[in-house]
Steps between C-alpha positions, in 0.01 A plus 500: 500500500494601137677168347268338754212647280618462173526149572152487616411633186673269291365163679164655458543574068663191488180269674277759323661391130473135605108540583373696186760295204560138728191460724580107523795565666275727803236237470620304863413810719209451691469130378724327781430297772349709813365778278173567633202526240174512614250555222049588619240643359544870492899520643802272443790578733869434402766455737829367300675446839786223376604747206556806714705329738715371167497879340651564877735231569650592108491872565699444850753276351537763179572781818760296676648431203520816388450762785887520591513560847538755745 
């Protein structure tokens, strides 16, 4: 459980570096096909649907890669 963490960790300072010094290379999310945008008056809803199945199918891959087995 604790490499399973620390691994966590690392994905999340790594995509946090990329956002604040290369925010080009983060500028796709929520701009695919099938992500819902819906702007109004007073409210604009955001649904990026196609990216969070992508983050999932990539983080599911990543843990069958590297989950070992039991």
């Amino acid at each position: 459980m604790g490499k399973t963490l620390i691994v966590i960790g690392l994905v999340l300072v790594g995509i946090g570096v990329l956002w604040v010094y290369f925010p080009k290379a983060l500028s796709w999310f929520g701009h695919l096909p099938g992500d819902i945008r819906h702007k109004g008056d007073n409210v604009t809803v955001f649904f990026p649907i196609t990216s969070m199945i992508l983050i999932s199918v990539v983080l599911s891959v990543l843990a069958r890669l590297f989950g070992g087995s039991k």
